[in-house]
C-alpha positions in Angstrom: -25.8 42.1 -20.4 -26.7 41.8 -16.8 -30.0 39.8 -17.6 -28.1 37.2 -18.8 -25.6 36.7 -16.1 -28.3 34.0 -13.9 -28.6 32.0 -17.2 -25.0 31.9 -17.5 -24.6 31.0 -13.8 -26.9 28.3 -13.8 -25.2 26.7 -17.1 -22.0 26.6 -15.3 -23.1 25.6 -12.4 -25.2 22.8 -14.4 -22.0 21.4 -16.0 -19.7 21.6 -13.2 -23.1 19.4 -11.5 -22.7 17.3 -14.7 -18.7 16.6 -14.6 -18.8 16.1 -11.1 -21.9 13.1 -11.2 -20.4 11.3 -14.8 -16.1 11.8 -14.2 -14.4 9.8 -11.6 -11.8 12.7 -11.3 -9.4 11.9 -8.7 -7.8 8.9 -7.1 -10.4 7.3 -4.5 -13.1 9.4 -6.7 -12.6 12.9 -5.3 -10.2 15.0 -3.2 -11.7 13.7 0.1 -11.4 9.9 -1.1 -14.6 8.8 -0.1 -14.7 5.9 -3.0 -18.4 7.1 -3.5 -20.4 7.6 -6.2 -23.8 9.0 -6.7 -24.9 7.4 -10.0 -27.5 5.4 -10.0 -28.6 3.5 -13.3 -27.1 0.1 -12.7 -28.9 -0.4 -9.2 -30.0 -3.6 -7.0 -32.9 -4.2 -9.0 -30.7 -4.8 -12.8 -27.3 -5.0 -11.5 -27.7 -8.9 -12.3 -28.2 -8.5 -15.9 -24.4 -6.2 -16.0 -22.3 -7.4 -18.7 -19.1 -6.5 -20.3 -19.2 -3.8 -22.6 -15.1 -3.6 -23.2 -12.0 -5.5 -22.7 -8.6 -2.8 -23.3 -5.2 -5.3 -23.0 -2.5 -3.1 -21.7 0.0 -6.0 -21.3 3.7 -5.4 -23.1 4.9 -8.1 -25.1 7.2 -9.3 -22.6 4.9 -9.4 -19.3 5.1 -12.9 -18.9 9.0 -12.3 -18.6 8.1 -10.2 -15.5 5.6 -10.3 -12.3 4.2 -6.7 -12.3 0.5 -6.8 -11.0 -1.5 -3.4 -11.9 -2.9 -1.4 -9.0 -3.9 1.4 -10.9 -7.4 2.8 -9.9 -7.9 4.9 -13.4 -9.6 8.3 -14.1 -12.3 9.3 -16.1 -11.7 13.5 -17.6 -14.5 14.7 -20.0 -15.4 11.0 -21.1 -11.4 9.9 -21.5 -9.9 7.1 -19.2 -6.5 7.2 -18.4 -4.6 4.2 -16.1 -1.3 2.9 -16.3 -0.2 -0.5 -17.7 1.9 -3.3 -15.9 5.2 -1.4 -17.0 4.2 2.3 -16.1 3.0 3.2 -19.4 0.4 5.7 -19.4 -2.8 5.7 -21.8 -5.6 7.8 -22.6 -8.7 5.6 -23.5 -12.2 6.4 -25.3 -14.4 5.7 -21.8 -17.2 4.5 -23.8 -15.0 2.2 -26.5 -12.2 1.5 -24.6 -10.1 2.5 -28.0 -7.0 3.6 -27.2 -6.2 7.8 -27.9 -2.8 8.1 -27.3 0.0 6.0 -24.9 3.4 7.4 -23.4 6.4 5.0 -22.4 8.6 6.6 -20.0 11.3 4.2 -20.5 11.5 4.6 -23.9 15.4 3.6 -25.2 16.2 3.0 -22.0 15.7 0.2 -19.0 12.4 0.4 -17.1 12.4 1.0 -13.4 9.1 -0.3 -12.0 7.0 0.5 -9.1 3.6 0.1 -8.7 1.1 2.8 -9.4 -2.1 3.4 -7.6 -3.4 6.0 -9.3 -2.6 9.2 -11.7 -3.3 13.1 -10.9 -4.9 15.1 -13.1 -4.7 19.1 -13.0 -5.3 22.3 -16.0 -4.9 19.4 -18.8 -1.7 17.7 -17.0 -1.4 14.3 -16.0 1.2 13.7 -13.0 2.5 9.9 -12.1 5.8 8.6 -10.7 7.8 6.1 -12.1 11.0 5.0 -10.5 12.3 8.0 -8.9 10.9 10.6 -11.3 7.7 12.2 -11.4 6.1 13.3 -14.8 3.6 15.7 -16.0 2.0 14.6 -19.8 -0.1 16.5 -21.9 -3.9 15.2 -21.4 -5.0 15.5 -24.8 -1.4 14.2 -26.6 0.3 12.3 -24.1 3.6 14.1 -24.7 6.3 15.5 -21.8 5.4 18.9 -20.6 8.5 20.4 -21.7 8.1 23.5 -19.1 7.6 21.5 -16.0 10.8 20.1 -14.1 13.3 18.8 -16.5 11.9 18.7 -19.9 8.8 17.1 -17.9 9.7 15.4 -14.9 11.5 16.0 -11.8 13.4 14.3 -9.2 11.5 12.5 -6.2 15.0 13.0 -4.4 14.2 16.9 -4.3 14.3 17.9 -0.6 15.9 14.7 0.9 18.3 16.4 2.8 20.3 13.6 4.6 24.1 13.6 6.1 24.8 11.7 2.6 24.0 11.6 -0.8 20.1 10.3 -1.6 20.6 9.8 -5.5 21.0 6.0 -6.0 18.9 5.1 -2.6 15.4 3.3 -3.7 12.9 6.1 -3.7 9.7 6.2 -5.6 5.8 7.1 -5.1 3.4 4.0 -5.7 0.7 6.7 -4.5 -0.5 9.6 -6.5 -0.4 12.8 -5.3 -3.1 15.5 -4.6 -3.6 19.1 -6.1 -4.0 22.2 -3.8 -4.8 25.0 -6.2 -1.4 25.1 -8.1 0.7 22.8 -5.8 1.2 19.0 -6.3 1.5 17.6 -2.8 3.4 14.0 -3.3 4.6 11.4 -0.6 7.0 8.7 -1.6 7.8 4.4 -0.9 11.4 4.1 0.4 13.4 1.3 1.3 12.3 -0.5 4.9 16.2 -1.6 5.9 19.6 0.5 7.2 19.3 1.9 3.5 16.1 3.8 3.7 16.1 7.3 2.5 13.9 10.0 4.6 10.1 9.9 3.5 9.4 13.6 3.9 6.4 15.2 2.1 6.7 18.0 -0.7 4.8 20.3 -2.4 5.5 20.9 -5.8 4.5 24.0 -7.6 2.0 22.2 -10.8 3.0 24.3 -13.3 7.2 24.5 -13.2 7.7 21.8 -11.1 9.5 23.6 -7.8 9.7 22.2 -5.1 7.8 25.1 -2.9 8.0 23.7 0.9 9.5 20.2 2.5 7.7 19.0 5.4 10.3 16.7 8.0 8.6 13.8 8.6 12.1 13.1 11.0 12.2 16.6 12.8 15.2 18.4 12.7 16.5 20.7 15.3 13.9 23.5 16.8 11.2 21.5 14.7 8.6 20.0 17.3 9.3 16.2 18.1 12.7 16.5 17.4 13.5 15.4 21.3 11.2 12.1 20.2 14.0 10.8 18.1 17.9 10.4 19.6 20.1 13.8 19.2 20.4 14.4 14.8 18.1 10.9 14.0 17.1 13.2 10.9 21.0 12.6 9.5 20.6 9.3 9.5 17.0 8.0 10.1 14.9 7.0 7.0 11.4 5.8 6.6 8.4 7.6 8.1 7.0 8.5 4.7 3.7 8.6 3.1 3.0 5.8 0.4 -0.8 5.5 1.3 -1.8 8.5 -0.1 -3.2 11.6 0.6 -6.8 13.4 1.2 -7.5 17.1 0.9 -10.1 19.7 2.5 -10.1 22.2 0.1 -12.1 24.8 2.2 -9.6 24.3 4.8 -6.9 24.2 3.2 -5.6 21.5 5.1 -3.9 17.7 3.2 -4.6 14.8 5.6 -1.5 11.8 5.1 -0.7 8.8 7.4 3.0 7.5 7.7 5.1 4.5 7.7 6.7 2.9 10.1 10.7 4.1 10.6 13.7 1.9 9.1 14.5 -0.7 9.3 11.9 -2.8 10.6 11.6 -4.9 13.5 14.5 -3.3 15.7 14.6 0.0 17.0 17.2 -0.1 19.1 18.8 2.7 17.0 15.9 5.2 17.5 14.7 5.0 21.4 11.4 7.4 22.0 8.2 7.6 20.2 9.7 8.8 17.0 7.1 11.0 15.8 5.8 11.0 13.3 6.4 7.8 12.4 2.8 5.7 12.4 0.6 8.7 12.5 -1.9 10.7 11.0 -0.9 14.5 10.1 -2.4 17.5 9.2 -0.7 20.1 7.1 -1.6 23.5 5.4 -1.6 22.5 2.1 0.0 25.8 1.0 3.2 25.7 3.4 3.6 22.4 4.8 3.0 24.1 8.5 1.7 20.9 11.0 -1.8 21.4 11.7 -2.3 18.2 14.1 -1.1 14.9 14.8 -2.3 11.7 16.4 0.3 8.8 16.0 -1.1 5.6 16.1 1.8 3.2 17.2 4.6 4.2 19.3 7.9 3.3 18.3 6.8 0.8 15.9 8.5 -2.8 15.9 5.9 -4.5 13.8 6.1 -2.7 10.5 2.1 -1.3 11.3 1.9 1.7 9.4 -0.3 3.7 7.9 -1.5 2.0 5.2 -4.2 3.6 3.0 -5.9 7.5 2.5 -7.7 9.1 5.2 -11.1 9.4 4.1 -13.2 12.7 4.5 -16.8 13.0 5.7 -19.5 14.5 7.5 -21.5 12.5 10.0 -24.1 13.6 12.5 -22.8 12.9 15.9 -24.6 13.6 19.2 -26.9 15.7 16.7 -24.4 17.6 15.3 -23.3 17.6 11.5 -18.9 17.2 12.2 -16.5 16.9 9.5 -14.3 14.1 10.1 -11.4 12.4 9.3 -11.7 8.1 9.2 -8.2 6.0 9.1 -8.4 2.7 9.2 -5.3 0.7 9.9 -3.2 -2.0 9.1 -3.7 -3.7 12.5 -7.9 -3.4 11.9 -8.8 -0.3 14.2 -10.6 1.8 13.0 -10.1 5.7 13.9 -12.5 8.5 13.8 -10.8 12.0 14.7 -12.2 15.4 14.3 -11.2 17.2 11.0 -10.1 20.4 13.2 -7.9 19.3 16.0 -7.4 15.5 15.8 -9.5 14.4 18.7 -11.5 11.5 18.6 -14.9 11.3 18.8 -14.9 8.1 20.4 -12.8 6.7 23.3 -9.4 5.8 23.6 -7.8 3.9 25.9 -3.8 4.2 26.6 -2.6 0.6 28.0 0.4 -0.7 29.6 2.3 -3.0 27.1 5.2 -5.6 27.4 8.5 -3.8 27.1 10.9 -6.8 26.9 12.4 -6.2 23.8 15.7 -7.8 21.6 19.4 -6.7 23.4 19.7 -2.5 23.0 15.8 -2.2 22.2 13.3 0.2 23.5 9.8 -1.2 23.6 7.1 1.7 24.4 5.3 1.1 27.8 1.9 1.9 26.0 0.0 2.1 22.9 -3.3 2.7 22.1 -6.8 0.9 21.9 -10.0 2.2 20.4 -13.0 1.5 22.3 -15.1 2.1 19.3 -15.7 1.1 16.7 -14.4 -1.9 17.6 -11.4 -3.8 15.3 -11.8 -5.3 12.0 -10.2 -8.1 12.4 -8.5 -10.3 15.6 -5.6 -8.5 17.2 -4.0 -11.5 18.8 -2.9 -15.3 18.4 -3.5 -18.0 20.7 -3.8 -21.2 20.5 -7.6 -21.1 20.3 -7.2 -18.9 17.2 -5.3 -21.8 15.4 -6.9 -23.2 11.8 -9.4 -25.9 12.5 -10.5 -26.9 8.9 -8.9 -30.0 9.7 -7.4 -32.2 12.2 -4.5 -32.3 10.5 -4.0 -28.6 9.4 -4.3 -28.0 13.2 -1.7 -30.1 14.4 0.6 -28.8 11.5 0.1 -25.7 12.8 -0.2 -26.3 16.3 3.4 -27.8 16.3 4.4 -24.1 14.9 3.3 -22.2 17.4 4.1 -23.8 20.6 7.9 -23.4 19.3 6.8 -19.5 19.4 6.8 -16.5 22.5 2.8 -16.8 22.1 2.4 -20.1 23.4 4.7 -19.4 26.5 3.1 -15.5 27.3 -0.2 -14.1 27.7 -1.9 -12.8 24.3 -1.0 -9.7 23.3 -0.4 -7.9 19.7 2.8 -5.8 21.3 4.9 -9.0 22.0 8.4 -7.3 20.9 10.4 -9.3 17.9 12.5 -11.8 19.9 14.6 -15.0 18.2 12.5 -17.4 18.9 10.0 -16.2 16.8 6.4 -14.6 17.3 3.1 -14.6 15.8 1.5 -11.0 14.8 -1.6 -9.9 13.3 -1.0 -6.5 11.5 1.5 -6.3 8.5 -0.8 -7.8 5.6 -4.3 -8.2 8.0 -6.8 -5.5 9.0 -7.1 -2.7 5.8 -5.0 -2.5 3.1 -3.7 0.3 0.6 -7.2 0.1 -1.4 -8.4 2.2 1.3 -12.6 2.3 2.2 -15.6 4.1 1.2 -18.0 6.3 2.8 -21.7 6.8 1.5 -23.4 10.2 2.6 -25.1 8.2 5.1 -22.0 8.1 7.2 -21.9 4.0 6.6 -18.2 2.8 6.6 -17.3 0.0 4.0 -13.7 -1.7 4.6 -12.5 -4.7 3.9 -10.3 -6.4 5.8 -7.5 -9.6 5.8 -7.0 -11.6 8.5 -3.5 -12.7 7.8 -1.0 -14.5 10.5 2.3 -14.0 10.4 5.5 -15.7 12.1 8.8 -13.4 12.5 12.0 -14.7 14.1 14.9 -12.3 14.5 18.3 -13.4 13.9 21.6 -11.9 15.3 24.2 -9.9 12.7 26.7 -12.0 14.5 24.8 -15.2 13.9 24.2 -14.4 9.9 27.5 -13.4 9.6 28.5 -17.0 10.8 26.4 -18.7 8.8 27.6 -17.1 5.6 30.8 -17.5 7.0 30.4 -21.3 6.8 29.6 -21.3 3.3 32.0 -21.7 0.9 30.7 -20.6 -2.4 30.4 -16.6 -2.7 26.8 -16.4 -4.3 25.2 -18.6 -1.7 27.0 -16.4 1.2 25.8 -13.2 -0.7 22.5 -13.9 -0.7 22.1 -15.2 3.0 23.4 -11.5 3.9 21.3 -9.5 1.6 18.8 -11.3 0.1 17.3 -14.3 2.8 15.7 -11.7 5.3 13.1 -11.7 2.7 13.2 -14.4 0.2 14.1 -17.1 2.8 17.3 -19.2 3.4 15.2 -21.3 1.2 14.7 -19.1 -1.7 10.5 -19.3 -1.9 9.8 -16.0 -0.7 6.1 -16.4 0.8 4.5 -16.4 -3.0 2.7 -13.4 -3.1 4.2 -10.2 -2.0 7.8 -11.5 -2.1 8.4 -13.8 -5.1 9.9 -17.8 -5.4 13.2 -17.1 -6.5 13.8 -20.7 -6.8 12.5 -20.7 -10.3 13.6 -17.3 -11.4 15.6 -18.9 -13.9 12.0 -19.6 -15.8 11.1 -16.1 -16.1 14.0 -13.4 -15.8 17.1 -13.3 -17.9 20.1 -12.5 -15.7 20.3 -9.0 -16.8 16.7 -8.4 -15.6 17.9 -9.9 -12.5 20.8 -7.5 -12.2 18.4 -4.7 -13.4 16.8 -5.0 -10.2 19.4 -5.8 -8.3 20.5 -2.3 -8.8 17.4 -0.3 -8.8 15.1 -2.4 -6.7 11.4 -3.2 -8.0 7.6 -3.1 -6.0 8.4 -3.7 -2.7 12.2 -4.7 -3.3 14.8 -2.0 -2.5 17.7 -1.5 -4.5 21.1 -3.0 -3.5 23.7 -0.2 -5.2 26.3 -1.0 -2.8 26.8 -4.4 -4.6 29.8 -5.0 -6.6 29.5 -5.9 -10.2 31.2 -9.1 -9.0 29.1 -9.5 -6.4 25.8 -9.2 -8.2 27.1 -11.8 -10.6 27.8 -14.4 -7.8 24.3 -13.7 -6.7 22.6 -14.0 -10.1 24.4 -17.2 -10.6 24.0 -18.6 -7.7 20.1 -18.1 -8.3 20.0 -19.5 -12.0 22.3 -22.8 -10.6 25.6 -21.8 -12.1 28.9 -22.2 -10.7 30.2 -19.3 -8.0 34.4 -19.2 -7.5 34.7 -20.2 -3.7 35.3 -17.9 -0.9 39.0 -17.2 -0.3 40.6 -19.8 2.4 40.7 -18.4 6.0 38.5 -15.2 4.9 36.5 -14.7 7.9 35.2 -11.4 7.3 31.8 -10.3 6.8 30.5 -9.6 3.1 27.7 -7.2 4.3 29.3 -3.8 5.2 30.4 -3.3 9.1 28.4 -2.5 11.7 28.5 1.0 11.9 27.5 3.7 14.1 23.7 5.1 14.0 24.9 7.9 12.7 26.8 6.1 9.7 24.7 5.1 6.5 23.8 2.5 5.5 22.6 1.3 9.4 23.4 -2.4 9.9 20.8 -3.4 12.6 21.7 -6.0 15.2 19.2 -7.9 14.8 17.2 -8.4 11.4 14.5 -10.7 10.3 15.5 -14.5 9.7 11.8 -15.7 9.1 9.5 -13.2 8.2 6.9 -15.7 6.5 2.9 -16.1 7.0 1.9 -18.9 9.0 0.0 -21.5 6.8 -0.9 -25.0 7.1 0.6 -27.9 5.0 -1.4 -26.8 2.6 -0.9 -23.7 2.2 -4.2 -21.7 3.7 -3.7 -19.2 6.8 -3.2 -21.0 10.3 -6.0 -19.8 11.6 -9.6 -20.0 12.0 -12.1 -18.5 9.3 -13.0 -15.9 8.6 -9.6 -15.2 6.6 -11.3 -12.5 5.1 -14.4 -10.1 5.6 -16.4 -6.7 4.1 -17.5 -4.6 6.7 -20.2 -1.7 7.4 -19.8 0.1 10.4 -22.4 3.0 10.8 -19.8 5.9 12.3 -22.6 7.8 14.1 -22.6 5.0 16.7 -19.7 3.2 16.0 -21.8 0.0 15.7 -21.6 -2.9 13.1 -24.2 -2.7 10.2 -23.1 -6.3 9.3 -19.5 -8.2 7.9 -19.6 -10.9 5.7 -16.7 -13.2 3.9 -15.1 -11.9 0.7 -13.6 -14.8 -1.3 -14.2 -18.1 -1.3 -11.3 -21.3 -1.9 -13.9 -23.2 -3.9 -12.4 -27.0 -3.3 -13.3 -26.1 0.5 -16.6 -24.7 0.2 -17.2 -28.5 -2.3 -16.3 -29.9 1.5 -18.9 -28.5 2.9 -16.7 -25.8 4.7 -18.8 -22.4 4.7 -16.8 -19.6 2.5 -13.8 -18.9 4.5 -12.7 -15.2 2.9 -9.3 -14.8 1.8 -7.0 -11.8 1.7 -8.1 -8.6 -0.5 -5.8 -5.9 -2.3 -7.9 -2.6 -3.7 -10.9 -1.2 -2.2 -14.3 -1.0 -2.2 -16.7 1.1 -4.3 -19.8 2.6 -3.5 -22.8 4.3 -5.2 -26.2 5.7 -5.0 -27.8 2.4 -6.4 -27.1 0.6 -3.1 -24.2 -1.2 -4.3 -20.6 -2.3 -3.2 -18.6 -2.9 -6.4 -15.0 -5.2 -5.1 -12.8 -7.1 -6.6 -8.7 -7.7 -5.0 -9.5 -11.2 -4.3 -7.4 -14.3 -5.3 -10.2 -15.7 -6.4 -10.4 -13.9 -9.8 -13.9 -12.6 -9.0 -15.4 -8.8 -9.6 -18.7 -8.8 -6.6 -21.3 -6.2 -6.2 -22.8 -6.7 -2.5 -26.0 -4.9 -1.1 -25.2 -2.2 1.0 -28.0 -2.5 2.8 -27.3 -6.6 3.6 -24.0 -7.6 2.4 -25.2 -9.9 0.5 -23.9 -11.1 -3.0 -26.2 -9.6 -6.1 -23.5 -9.8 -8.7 -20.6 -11.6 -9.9 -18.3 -11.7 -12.3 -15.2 -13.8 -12.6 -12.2 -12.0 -14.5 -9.5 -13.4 -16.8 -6.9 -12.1 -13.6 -7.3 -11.7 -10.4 -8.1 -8.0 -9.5 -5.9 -6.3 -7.2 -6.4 -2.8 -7.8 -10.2 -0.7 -7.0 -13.0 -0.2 -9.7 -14.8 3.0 -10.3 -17.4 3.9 -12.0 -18.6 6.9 -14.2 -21.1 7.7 -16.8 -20.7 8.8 -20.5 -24.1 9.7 -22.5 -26.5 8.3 -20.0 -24.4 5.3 -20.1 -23.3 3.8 -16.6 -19.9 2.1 -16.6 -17.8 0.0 -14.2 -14.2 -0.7 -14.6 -11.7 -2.4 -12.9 -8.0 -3.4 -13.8 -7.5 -7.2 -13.4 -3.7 -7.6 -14.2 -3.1 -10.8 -11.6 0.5 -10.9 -9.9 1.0 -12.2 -6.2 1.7 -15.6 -7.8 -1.4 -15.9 -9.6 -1.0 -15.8 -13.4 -0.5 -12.4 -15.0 -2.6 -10.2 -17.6 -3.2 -6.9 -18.5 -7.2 -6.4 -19.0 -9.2 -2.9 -18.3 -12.5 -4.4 -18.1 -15.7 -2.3 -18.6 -19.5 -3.5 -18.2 -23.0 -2.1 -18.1 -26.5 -2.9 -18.4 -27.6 -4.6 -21.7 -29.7 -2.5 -24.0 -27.2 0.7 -23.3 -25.1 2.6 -25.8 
């Protein structure tokens, strides 16, 4: 028997060399998210001959009714692809065919709750993705519950929010998937960004039963470290600081890697003086226990809304000729961090600098933040009035005339000017890196793109709203200047990608899809329980043009709720956002100069740029002769051994494969919606494929296409 043992050995060994070269296993291709492949069959010598080899339509019947993009990044398990559809049902594909095995409808009988999903987890044969505020675990090879895990095959994402107050009902979902550590799901969560925000701890979830096996306090609660960074119990009433991006894992060490949002609510901290740790930083935890490893926090006391907004990626690079395993972040506001995998140190300088601390009444600005000396940012981290659009005369003085009613033009640049009420321009929320995260080749080469994306926020008083719903006589219009204008606009047009024009809502919801998410909150909208049923009602009709009863004579009170003490719930914040918009021309491209856009390679043993190019292109400029401009990306890059960069999460509707080596253009495809989600790749009987889900949304038309293609001549 022992004589056969090495044959045996090398078989396994072979096929576990096999999966792990023609799978795409994990979300971000592998447990380090490096986004990296090493196939190699469709290279820079055929890639231009790649075609489409199958087309799987996820849509429901009644997408056009509703604006869901799909962000899914799929899977690939033994030659079966499994992604998500618009409406978070699940499928199980033939990779080669594209014919469809099996599909589960969570919401079966019963009204959906979306969120967007990045990704699914697969571990043992179990498939584990959230929708709403449950998490479920389906067979693999049936697509039914798993009866034994959780509750007849979910469980509660409100497990382990321990607050001073009920959780259940607060919007709480995870647009992320989560990460297997042996037997334990680890799972982060998207919560609310107002007064109403539930705590975004992190949890580990025992894979099998679905227990919840250890809570880690992203708020720390007495005796925890950090706690004295927050005021006295923050944790009873604090929310935010949670982990949508989603997570990276060292299996040898043991150790999940996360990065974290910014506290609630946004723009005004006056609640929360200190640092508030661990708000805006990058963590290490044992993956068994939820015991804090390390730290490094990014942004102190965030005002901006600049968190954390993809995976850490995982590598090994030789610096000052030495192989070290790091850990690369790259961040909403463009920087790009390189810490070692062991302690959190960077290898590169950091410099600590005084910032301006003149904040809103009751705020408490931090007197520095940090700037990496290397590599240097992604994209520009100020605005000034040399920065404004010059693609023509008249889009400059459009824009011009904006900002010299702003802070910027009346103070020296700088990307910490605190929210004020006359308004500010920031780099950061949408710009620099995006939740499609980056790739890594085994180079140590760097691939991120990046958005250069200008935005104008003005703060407005609770006093002030109060009196100008006060002033308005009929109830719907007064409802939704409290609840509902911070966002959408006193105008009702949202920006028209991230937050929808709600002046022609009437054209694709039915008011009790309205109400629907009203109550339960949808994407990037929370939910809104506290509502009445009368006052949802005034608010739906006021947005479909109906008649609202007037406001009771001589009723001067407030319809939001009081302002309440910190350590009430919900938090009603002094100060919230009045316009929170991007800055634009009059015709609607961003207010400054190109590039509005770029792909980037950045060789981390130096720190130096390999090159950065534009991604996207608003064809009726380039026919001006304007040189392509870029325009804002959502998903990632992917990389592989054949020296290509697969991308797609443009508005222009296009699927590009770039040289690695140059940057430059080799392949293009344009797809029947725009992209916004990350293509992998895989192989399945010597067969190379690429696939992407192109299901549109941020205003653009919407779809619900899996696209696959490979070289001609193939199986």
């Amino acid at each position: 028997m022992k004589k056969f043992t090495p044959l045996l050995l090398i078989i396994v060994a072979a096929c576990t060399h096999s999966h792990s070269h023609t799978d795409y296993r994990a979300y971000g291709g592998n447990a380090a998210g490096n986004r990296y492949s090493p196939l190699s069959r469709i290279n820079k010598t055929n890639v231009s001959t790649l075609q489409l080899a199958w087309t799987y339509n996820s849509a429901d019947t009644n997408i056009a009714k509703h604006e869901h993009e799909i962000q899914c990044q799929p899977i690939v398990i033994d030659g079966i692809l499994y992604g998500t559809s618009s409406t978070l049902k699940l499928f199980a594909l033939d990779a080669a065919t594209g014919k469809q095995h099996w599909q589960f409808d969570p919401f079966k009988n019963k009204r959906p709750r979306i969120n967007q999903c990045r990704g699914i987890t697969w571990y043992a044969g179990r498939l584990f993705y959230a929708t709403g505020s449950d998490c479920w675990c389906v067979d693999a090879n049936t697509g039914t519950p798993v009866n034994s895990f959780g509750d007849s095959g979910h469980i509660s994402l409100y497990a382990g929010l321990d607050l001073n107050h009920p959780v259940e009902g607060l919007y709480v979902t995870a647009t992320s998937p989560g990460i297997i550590y042996k037997n334990t799901l680890i799972i982060g969560s998207a919560v609310s960004e107002s007064g109403d925000a539930a705590p975004g701890y992190l949890r580990g979830f025992d894979a099998r039963s679905g227990k919840l096996l250890w809570t880690f306090h992203t708020i720390p609660q007495p005796g925890e470290p950090a706690y004295n960074t927050w005021p006295k119990d923050a944790y009873k009433f604090a929310g935010g600081v949670n982990n949508w991006s989603g997570l990276s894992l060292d299996e040898k060490r043991g150790t999940v890697y996360f990065g974290t949002g910014s506290p609630s609510s946004d723009f005004y901290g006056g609640d929360r003086p200190g640092d508030n740790l661990y708000s805006d930083c990058i963590l290490a935890l044992d993956a068994a226990t939820g015991k804090l490893r390390w730290y490094f926090q990014t942004i102190h006391h965030d005002l901006w809304d600049r968190d954390i907004p993809c995976p850490p990626n995982l590598t090994t690079i030789e610096y000052n000729g030495k192989k070290t395993d790091v850990l690369v972040q790259s961040t909403k506001d463009g920087l790009v961090y390189v810490l070692d995998r062991d302690n959190g140190t960077s290898l590169f300088p950091i410099e600590e600098r005084p910032v301006p601390t003149i904040g809103l009444p009751g705020e408490h600005p931090a007197a520095t933040q940090r700037y990496p000396q290397k590599p240097l940012p992604l994209a520009r981290q100020t605005i000034a009035d040399t920065d404004l659009t010059n693609i023509s005369p008249q889009a400059h003085a459009f824009v011009k005339n904006i900002y010299d009613h702003t802070t910027n033009a009346k103070s020296p640049p700088d990307k910490f000017l605190p929210p004020d009420t006359l308004g500010t321009l920031l780099v950061g929320y949408s710009g620099g890196a995006e939740w499609g995260g980056n790739a890594i080749d085994p180079a140590g080469i760097f691939y991120q793109n990046s958005n250069e994306a200008p935005w104008l926020l003005k703060m407005i008083s609770r006093e002030d709203r109060q009196k100008q719903a006060a002033g308005n006589a009929n109830l719907g219009s007064a409802l939704y200047a409290t609840n509902c204008a911070a966002c959408h606009g006193a105008n009702r047009k949202g920006n028209g990608h991230e937050i929808p024009d709600l002046t022609t809502v009437a054209q694709r919801l039915r008011p009790a899809d309205i109400a629907s998410i009203v109550i339960h909150g949808q994407n990037r909208m929370p939910s809104f329980p506290q509502l009445s049923e009368p006052q949802r009602a005034a608010i739906i009709n006021y947005l479909l043009g109906k008649q609202n009863p007037s406001r009771p004579p001589g009723n001067d009170q407030p319809l939001t709720a009081e302002h309440r003490d910190p350590t009430n719930f919900p938090y009603s914040p002094p100060y919230t956002s009045r316009v929170w918009d991007k800055l634009t021309d009059s015709d609607g491209y961003p207010g400054i100069k190109p590039p509005w856009g770029t792909l980037n390679a950045i060789d981390l043993r130096t720190g130096d740029y390999r090159w950065r190019v534009p991604l996207g292109e608003f064809p009726e400029l380039t026919r001006k002769g304007i040189p392509p401009t870029g325009m804002e990306s959502y998903g990632g890059p992917l990389v592989t051994a054949g020296g290509l960069l697969f991308i797609a999460g443009t508005r222009d509707e296009m699927l590009r494969a770039f040289d690695t080596r140059t940057g430059t253009i080799v392949w293009q495809y344009h797809l029947p919606n725009a992209g916004f989600a990350t293509p992998i790749t895989y192989e399945v009987d010597g067969t190379q494929y690429i696939v992407i889900a192109a299901g549109g949304g941020r205003g653009l038309p919407t779809g619900g296409n899996y696209l696959a293609f490979k070289l001609p001549g193939t199986k």
